[in-house]
Structure formats: structure tokens, C-alpha cells
ZAVEX-425949 format. One record per residue (C-alpha): x, y, z. Coordinates in Angstrom, 2 decimals. Example, Ala and Ser with C-alpha at 12.3 -4.5 7.8 and 13.67 -1.06 7.14 Angstrom:
BEGIN
+---------+---------+---------+
!       u !       v !       w !
+---------+---------+---------+
!   12.30 !   -4.50 !    7.80 !
!   13.67 !   -1.06 !    7.14 !
+---------+---------+---------+
This chain:
BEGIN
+---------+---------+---------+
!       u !       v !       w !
+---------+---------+---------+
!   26.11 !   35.66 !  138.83 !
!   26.50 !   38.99 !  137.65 !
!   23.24 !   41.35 !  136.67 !
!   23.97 !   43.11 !  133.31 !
!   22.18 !   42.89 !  130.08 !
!   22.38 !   39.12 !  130.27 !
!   22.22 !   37.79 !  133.79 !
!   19.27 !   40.01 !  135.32 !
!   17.44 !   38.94 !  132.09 !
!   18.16 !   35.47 !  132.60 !
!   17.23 !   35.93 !  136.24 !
!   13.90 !   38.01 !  135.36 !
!   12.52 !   35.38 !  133.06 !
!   13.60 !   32.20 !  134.67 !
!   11.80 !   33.67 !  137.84 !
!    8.54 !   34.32 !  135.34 !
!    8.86 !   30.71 !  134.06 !
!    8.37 !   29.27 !  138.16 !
!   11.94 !   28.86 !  139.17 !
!   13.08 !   30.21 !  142.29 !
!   16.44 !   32.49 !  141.34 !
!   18.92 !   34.47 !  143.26 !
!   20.69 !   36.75 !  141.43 !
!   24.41 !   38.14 !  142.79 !
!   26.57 !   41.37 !  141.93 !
!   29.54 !   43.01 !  143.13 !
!   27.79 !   46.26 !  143.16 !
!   26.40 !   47.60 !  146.51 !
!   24.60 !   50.19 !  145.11 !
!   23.43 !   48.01 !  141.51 !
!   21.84 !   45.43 !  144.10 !
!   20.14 !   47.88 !  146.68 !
!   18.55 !   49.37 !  143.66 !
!   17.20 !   46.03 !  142.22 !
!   16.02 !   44.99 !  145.99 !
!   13.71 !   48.22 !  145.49 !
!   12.48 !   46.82 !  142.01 !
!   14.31 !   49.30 !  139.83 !
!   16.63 !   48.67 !  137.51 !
!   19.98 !   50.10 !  135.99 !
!   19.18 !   49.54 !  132.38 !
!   16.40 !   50.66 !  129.50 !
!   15.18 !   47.14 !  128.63 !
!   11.61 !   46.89 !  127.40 !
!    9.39 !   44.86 !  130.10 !
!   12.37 !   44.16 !  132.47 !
!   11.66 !   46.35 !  135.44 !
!    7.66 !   45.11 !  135.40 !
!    9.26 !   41.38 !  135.16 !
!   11.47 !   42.26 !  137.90 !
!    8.74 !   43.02 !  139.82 !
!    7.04 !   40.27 !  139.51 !
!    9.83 !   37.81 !  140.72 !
!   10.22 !   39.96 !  143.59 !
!    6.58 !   40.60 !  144.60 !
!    5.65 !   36.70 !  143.89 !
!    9.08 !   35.44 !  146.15 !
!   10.78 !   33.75 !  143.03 !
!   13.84 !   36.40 !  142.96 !
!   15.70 !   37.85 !  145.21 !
!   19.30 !   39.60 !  144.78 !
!   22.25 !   39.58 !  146.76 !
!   26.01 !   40.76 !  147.36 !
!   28.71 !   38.25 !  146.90 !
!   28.25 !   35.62 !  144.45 !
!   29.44 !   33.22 !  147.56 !
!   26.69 !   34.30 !  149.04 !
!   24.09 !   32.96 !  146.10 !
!   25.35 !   29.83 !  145.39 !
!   25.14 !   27.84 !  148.91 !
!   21.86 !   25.16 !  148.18 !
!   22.01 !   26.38 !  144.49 !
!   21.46 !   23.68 !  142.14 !
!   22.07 !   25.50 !  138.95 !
!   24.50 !   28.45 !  138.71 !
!   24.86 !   31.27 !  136.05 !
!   27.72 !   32.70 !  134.89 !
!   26.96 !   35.65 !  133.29 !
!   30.02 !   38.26 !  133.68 !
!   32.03 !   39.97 !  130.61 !
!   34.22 !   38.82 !  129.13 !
!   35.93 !   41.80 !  127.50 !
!   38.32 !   41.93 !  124.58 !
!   42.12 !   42.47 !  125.86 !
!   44.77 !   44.63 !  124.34 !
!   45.68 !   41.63 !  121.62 !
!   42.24 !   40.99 !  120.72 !
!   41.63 !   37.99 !  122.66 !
!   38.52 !   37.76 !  125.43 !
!   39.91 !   38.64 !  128.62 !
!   38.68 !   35.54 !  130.48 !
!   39.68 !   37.12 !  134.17 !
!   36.10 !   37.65 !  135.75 !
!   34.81 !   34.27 !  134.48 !
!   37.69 !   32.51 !  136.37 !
!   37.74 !   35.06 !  139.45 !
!   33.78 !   34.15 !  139.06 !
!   34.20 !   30.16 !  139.40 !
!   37.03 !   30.39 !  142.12 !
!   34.75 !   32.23 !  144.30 !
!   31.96 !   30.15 !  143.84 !
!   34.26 !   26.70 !  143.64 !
!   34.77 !   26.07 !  147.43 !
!   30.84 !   26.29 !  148.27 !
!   28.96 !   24.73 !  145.70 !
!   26.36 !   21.84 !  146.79 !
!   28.21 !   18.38 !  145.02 !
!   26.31 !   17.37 !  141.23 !
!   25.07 !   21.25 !  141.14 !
!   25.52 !   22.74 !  137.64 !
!   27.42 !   25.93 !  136.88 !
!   26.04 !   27.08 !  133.71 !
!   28.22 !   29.51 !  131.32 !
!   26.04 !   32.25 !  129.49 !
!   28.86 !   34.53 !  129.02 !
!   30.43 !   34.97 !  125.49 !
!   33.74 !   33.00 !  125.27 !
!   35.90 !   31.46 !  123.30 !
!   36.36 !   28.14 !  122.34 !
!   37.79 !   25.80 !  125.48 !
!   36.69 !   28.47 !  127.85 !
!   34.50 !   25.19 !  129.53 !
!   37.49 !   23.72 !  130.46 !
!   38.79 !   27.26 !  131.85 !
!   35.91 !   27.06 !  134.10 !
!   35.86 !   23.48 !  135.30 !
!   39.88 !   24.22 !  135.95 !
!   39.04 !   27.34 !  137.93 !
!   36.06 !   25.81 !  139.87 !
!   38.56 !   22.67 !  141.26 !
!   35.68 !   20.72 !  141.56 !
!   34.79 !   17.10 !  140.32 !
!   31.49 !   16.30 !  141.62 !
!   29.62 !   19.53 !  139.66 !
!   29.54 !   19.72 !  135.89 !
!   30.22 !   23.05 !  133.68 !
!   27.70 !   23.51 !  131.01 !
!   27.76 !   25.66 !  127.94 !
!   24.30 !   27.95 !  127.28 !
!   25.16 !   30.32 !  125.10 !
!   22.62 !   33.57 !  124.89 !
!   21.06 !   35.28 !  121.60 !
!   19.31 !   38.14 !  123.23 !
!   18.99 !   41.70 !  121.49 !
!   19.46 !   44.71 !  123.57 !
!   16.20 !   46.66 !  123.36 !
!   14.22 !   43.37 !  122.97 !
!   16.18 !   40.79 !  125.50 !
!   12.64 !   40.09 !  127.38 !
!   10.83 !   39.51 !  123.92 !
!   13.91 !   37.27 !  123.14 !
!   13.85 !   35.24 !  126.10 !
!   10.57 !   34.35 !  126.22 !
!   10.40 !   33.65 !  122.83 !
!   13.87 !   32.12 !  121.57 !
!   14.95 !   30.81 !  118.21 !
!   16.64 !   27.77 !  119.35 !
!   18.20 !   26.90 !  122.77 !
!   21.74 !   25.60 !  122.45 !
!   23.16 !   23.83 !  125.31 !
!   26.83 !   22.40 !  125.41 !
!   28.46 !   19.94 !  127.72 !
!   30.56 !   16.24 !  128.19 !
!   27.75 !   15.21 !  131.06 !
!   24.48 !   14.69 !  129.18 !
!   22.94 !   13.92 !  131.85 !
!   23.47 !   17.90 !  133.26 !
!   22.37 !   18.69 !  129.82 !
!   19.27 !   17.24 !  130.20 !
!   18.81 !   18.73 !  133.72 !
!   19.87 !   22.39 !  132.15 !
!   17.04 !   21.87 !  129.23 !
!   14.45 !   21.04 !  132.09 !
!   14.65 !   24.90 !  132.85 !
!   13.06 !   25.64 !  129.55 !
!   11.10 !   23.19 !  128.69 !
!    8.37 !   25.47 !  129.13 !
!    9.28 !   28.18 !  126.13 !
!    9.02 !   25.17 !  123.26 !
!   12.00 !   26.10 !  121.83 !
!   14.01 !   23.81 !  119.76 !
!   16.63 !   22.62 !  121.39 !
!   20.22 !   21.64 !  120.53 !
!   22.32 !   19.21 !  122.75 !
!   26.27 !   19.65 !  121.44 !
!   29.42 !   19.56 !  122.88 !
!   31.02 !   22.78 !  124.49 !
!   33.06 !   23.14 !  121.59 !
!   30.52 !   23.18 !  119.38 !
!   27.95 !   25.66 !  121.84 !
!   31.04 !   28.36 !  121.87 !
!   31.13 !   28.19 !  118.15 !
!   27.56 !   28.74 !  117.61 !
!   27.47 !   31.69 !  119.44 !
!   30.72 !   33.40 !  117.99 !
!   29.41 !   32.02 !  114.12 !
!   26.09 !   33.69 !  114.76 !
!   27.56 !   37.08 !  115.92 !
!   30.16 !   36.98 !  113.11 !
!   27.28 !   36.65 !  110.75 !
!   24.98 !   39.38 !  111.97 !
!   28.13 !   41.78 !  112.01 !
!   28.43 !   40.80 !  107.94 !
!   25.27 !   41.81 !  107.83 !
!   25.40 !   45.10 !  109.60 !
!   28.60 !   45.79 !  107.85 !
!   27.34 !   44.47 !  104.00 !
!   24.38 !   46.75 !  104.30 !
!   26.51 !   49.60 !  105.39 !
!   28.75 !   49.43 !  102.26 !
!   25.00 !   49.15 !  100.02 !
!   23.97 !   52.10 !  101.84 !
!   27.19 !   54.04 !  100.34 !
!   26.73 !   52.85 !   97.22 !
!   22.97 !   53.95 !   97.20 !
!   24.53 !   57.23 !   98.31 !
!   27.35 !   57.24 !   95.35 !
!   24.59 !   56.21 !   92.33 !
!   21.25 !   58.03 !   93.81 !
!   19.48 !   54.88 !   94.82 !
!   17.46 !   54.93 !   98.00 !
!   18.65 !   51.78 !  100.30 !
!   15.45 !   51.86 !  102.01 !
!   13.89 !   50.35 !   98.45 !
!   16.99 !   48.19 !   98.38 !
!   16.24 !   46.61 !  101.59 !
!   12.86 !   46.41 !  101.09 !
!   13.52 !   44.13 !   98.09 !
!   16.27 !   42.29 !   99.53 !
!   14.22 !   41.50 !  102.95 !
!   11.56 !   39.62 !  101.57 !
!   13.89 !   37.16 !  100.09 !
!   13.87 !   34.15 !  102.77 !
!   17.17 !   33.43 !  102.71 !
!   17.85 !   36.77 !  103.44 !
!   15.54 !   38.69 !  105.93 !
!   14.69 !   41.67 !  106.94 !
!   16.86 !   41.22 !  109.97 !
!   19.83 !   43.46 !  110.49 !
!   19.72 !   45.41 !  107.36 !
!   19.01 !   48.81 !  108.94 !
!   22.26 !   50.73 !  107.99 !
!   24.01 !   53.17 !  110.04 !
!   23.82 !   53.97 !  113.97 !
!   22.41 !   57.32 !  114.66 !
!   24.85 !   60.36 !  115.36 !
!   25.11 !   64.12 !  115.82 !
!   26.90 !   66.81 !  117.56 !
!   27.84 !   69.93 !  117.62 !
!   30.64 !   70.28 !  115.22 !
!   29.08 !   68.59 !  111.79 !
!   30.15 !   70.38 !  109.23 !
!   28.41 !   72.49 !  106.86 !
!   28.49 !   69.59 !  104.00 !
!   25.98 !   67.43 !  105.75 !
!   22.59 !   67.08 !  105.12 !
!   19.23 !   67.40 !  106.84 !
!   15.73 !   66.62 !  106.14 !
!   13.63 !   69.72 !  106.78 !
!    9.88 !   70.40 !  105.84 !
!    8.06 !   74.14 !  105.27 !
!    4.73 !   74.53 !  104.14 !
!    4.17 !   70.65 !  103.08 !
!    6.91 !   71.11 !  101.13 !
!    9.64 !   68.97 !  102.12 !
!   13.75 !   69.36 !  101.21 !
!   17.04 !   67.60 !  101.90 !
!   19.63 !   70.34 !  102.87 !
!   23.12 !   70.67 !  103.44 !
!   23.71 !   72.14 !  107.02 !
!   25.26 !   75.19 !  105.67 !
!   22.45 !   76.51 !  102.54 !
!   19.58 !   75.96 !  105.57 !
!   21.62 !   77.83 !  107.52 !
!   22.51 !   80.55 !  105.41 !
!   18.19 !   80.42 !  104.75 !
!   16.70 !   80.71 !  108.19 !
!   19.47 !   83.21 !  109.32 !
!   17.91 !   85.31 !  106.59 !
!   14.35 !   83.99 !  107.49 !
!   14.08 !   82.94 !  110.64 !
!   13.01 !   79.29 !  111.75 !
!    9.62 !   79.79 !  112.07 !
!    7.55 !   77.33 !  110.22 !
!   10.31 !   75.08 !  109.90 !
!   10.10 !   71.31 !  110.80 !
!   13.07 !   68.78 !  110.77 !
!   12.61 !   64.95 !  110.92 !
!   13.84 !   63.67 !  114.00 !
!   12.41 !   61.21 !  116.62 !
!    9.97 !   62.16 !  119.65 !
!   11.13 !   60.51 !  122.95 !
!    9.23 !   57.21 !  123.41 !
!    7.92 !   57.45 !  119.20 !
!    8.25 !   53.99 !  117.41 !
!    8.73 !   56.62 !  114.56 !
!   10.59 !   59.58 !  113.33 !
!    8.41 !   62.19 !  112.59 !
!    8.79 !   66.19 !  111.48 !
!    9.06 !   68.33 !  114.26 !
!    9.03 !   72.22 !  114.90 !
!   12.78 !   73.81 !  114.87 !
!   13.49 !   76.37 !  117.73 !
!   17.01 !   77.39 !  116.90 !
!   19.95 !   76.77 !  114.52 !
!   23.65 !   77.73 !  115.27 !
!   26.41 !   77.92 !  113.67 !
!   30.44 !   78.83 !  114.70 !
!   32.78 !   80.30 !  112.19 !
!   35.40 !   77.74 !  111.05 !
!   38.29 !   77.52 !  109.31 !
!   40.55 !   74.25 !  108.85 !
!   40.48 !   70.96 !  108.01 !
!   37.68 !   68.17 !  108.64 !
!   38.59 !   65.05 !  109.28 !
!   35.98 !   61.66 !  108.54 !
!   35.60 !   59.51 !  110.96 !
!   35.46 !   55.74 !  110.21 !
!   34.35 !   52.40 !  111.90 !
!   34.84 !   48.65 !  110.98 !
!   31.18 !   48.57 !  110.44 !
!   30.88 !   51.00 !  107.27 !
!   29.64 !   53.95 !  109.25 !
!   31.39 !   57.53 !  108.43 !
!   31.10 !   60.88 !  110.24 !
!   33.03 !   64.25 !  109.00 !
!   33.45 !   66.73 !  111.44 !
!   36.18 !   68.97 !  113.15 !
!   39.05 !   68.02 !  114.61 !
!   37.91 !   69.26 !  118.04 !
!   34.58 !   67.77 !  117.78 !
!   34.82 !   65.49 !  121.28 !
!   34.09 !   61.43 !  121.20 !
!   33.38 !   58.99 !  124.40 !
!   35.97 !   56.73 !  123.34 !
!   36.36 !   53.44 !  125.25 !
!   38.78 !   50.08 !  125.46 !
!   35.75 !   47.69 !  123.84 !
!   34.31 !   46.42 !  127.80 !
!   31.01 !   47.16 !  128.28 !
!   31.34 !   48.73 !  132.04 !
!   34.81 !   49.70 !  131.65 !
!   36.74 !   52.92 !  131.61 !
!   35.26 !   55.86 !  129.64 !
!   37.48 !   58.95 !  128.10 !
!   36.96 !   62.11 !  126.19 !
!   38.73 !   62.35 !  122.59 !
!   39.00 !   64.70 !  120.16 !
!   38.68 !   63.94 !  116.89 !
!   42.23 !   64.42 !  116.01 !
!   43.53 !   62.91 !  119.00 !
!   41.46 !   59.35 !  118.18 !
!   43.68 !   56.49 !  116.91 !
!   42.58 !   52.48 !  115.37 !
!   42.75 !   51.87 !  119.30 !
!   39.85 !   53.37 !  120.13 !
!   35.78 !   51.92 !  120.23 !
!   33.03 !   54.77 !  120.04 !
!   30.04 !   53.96 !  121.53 !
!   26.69 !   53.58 !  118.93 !
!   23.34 !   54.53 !  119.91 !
!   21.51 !   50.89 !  121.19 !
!   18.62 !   52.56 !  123.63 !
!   16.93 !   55.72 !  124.21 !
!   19.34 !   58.29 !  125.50 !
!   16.78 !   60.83 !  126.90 !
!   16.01 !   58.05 !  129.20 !
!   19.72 !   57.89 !  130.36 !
!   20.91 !   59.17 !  133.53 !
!   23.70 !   61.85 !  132.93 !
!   27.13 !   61.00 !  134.57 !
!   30.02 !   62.51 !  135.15 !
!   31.68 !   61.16 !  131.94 !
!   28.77 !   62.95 !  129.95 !
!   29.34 !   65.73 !  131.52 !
!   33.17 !   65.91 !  131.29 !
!   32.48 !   66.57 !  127.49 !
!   32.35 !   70.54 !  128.61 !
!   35.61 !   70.05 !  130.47 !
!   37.27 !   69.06 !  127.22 !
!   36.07 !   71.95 !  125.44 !
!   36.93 !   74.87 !  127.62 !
!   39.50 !   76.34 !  124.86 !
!   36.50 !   77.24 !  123.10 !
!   35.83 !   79.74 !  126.37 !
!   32.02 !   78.39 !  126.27 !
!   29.60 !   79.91 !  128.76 !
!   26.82 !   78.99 !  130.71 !
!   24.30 !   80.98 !  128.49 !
!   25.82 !   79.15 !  125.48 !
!   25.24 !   75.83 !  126.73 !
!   21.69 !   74.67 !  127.25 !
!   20.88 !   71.23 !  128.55 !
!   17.69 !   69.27 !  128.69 !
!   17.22 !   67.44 !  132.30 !
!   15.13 !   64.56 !  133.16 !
!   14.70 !   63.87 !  136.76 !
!   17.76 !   61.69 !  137.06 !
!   19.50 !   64.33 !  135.05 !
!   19.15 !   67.51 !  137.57 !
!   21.83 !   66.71 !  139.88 !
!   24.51 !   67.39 !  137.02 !
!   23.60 !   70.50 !  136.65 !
!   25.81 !   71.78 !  139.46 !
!   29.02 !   69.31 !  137.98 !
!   28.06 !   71.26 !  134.67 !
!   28.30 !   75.02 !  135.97 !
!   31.88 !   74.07 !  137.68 !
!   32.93 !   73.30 !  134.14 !
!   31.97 !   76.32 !  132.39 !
!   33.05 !   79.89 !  132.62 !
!   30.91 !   82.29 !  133.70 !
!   28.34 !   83.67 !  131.91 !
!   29.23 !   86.76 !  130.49 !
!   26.81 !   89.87 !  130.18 !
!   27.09 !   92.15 !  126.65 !
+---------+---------+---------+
């Protein structure tokens, strides 16, 4: 149940490994498009493994999770579990999840929870589901978004949770065929793993963050740093790759870029390379950034740089994780409530509060469709009186149908 990041992976491989799986949404539109073998999300090998299933009659998807479950005799939960106003996990779609399912169920199936929860949140479900003659097991998932196929095929450890044994052993039988150690524990125990591992790799992320501002403050190069630290064993190489990428188009003159002329290559602030190709021109110049579909970044030719006159305050932008941005305070964030697939908004800088999650770079955006909340971003700037001719944006195929949402939102173009 449920087709993000986690269940149409789970689905995907589990079909690949010689099961026969039917995966459910809510979505009309999500599950007509995965009928026709595409998929929603940019997840390395996904879409050819969805293929598979469906060409070799292993997977099939469906509306209405009632509608999966009937003869099912193991069941997936995999539906967020987003973090409520207090902090806490929000366990409402898990439970609206197992009442649906609870009345049709085949008796001694297994409804398997791959969703991240708290502790107790097995009991939750067995209370929701109303059912004594199926058992609720915990399967907690470790899957990286970018490399979730790679992940599942190939897992560290498989943890699964649960009072019945016996359904334990049944749930292992699913991957026996991915050798994979394996570790039988209580549901308690299965809900702590996964929340102890996550806490950990966020240390992580976060620790190298802070070393990358202190390479910063003394002149030390964190790439080196890492590079020393990751070949320690007890340590890794894992999750030490500070800071999620950024940009925009109110950075302020203070920040730096890495440019290239002639071989020669230079770190600049924004506003001396500025100040140099206005007098120059931009010819010949290359900046390091990274070439759609590159496992790389490499230097690439510069075809304009822009500046707008400013004066004012900057503010710096901070997250729990280390990172720091300064810009303007009109420089516009998609700001959301910390769920996944929930509601998006447009923020200025000075209007963002401690309330607030940005969302950080995990894909390739030029293979993102562009959506109306992308495209609002021009609606929230319209006291800057932009124009068409001042706005230029890229399209991809998926991308061409904004183009008409993006001309309502600017002003006319005006002729000099």
C-alpha cells in the first residue's frame, strides 16, 4: 500500500525477486501512469524494473488499497508518516491504511509495516486492523533516495520485528534470496533500529557540516579532511559530503564562485567577477558547475552574468543541519510543513520563521517536471515589476506546458 519512494520500490524489487505483487494508491492519475510503465519519481533503475514486473505478470497496480489486499498473503504498509505540529509522527494514514484494509484481509495473512514510526506504532496497527487471526510485523527500510534499487537488491542487514515468530519467519522467506543478514527482534526493538540509524546518519551530515565551517574559518580544504577521515573504518566515507547544493537569484555579492580563463583557474566573490566581465565581457570564461546527467562537476562556458542594484540588509539563512545561505530579504524559498507530499508555499526570506522546512536538492532537478508551485515563485515576485524578456526559462518536454502559467504571471514585456 501506497507507491512513493518506499512502497513502489518495495513493489519493483519484490516483483524482480519472483513474487507476484500488487501495488495500491489513492492517486488516479499516480496509478494510470504506473499501469503505462512510467513512473512519478527520478530513481535510478526503477522505471526499467517496473517494467519488468509488468511485462513478466509479477506486478500490477491498482486503486483502493481494499481493492489489493483480497487473497493477499502479505501486505505492505508503506504510507508517511509525517511529523505533526508538536513534533511527533502523525500516525493518521497508517491507521486510516489498516482500517481500510482490516475488514477484508484473508485470516493468518501478514500486514507488514515499512513505514517510519515510532516506537509502539505495531500495536497502533494491530488496534486499527481489529483483527486477531493476521499478525502485524515490523520491516523497517534503509533505502537511499537516488540509489533505493541498488539498496534493495543489495541490503546491509534485513531487520524484521514482531511477537509471532512464526510470521517472522514467513516475512524473511521473501528475501531469502538477497543473502542478507538478517535480524529477528521484537517490534520495539525494529522501530528503534530504524530511528537510531537515521539519528546517526543526521550526526553525521550535521558533524561534517560544522568541519566544513571550520575548514572555511582556518583555510583548510574539507575535501582533504574527509579524505583522511573516510578511510578510517570506524568511520567511512559514508555521509561526509557537506552541504546540499543551492543558488538563486538574489546571492549576494560576498559569495564566491569557481571560475576558470585561459587554464588559469580563480575563486571569486560574485561581485569582483562581476565588476570584471562587465568590463570584459564573458567570453572565455568557464564556471564549475554540473552537466545534466554528469557523475561530475566540470567547467563550463558562461553565457551571461547579471546583477540588480541593492541596497539593505542580508539576512543568513540557517538549517539544523549546519548549512548557511546569505541572501536578500526578498530572495523567495519553497517552504513546507516537513511531509513529503504535503502542502507547498512561497516565502520570502524575511517572512521565514523556525517553523518552516526548505527543501534540499536529493535528485536531478532538470529532470523534474515544473508545477504550478515552481512556477508561483514569479507570482511572489511581481513587486520587482519583472518582465517576460527578463525572465528566461529552460523547458524539458514535461516542462513546456508551464510556459503559458508563466506568461500570466509576468507583466508584459516592455519595448525600449
Amino acid at each position: 500500500m501506497g507507491t512513493g519512494y518506499v512502497g513502489l520500490t518495495t513493489g519493483a524489487y519484490l516483483a524482480h525477486l519472483g513474487h507476484h505483487v500488487v501495488c495500491a494508491d489513492v492517486i488516479e492519475e499516480k496509478v494510470a501512469l504506473l499501469q503505462s510503465g512510467r513512473i512519478p519519481i527520478l530513481e535510478a533503475g526503477l522505471e526499467e524494473m517496473v517494467r519488468e514486473g509488468l511485462d513478466g505478470g509479477r506486478l500490477s497496480f491498482i486503486l483502493g488499497a481494499a481493492n489489493a489486499v483480497p487473497d493477499a498473503e502479505f501486505v505492505f504498509l508503506c504510507v508517511p508518516t509525517p511529523q505533526a505540529p508538536d513534533g511527533s509522527a502523525d500516525l493518521s494514514y497508517i491507521e486510516q491504511a489498516a482500517k481500510e484494509i482490516g475488514p477484508v484481509l484473508e485470516p493468518e495473512a501478514v500486514v507488514i509495516n515499512k513505514s517510519t514510526v515510532p516506537v509502539g506504532s505495531t500495536h497502533v496497527v494491530e488496534q486499527a486492523l481489529g483483527r486477531d487471526d493476521v499478525s502485524v510485523i515490523s520491516n523497517p527500510e534503509f533505502l537511499r533516495e537516488g540509489s533505493a534499487v541498488h539498496d534493495s537488491l543489495h541490503p546491509d542487514r534485513i531487520v524484521i520485528g514482531g511477537e509471532d515468530q512464526a510470521a517472522a519467519i514467513r516475512v524473511a522467506s521473501l528475501f531469502e534470496d538477497l543473502q542478507a543478514p538478517l535480524i529477528v527482534t521484537s517490534p520495539a526493538s525494529a522501530e528503534v533500529i530504524k530511528y537510531a540509524s537515521n539519528a546517526f546518519l543526521a550526526t553525521k551530515v550535521s558533524f561534517i557540516n560544522a568541519v566544513a565551517n571550520l575548514c572555511e574559518a582556518v583555510g583548510a580544504d574539507v575535501r582533504e579532511v574527509v579524505l583522511g577521515m573516510g578511510y578510517d573504518k570506524r568511520i567511512g566515507f559514508e555521509f561526509l559530503r557537506p552541504g546540499p547544493g543551492w543558488g538563486g537569484s538574489c546571492l549576494v555579492g560576498e559569495e564566491s564562485v569557481l571560475v576558470r580563463r585561459e587554464e588559469q583557474v580563480r575563486l571569486l566573490q560574485f561581485a569582483d567577477f562581476f565588476d570584471i566581465v562587465t568590463a570584459s565581457g564573458v567570453r572565455g570564461w568557464d564556471v564549475l558547475a554540473w552537466r545534466p546527467g554528469a557523475d561530475e562537476p566540470e567547467f563550463l562556458p558562461i553565457s551571461t552574468v547579471t546583477a540588480r542594484p541593492y541596497q539593505g540588509d542580508v539576512l543568513t539563512v540557517h538549517t539544523k543541519m549546519g548549512r548557511r545561505v546569505t541572501v536578500t530579504p526578498d530572495h523567495p524559498f519553497v517552504v513546507g510543513d516537513g511531509v513529503h507530499s504535503g502542502p507547498r508555499a512561497v516565502k520570502l526570506a524575511n517572512e521565514l520563521t523556525t517553523s518552516d522546512w526548505l527543501p534540499v536538492a536529493q535528485g536531478e532537478p532538470w529532470l523534474t517536471p515544473m508545477d504550478d508551485t515552481q512556477a508561483e515563485l514569479l507570482g511572489t515576485l511581481r513587486t520587482t515589476e519583472l518582465t517576460s524578456a527578463q525572465v528566461i526559462v529552460r523547458l524539458g518536454v514535461s516542462q513546456r506546458l508551464a510556459v503559458e502559467r508563466q506568461q500570466q504571471l509576468l507583466a508584459p514585456s516592455r519595448r525600449r
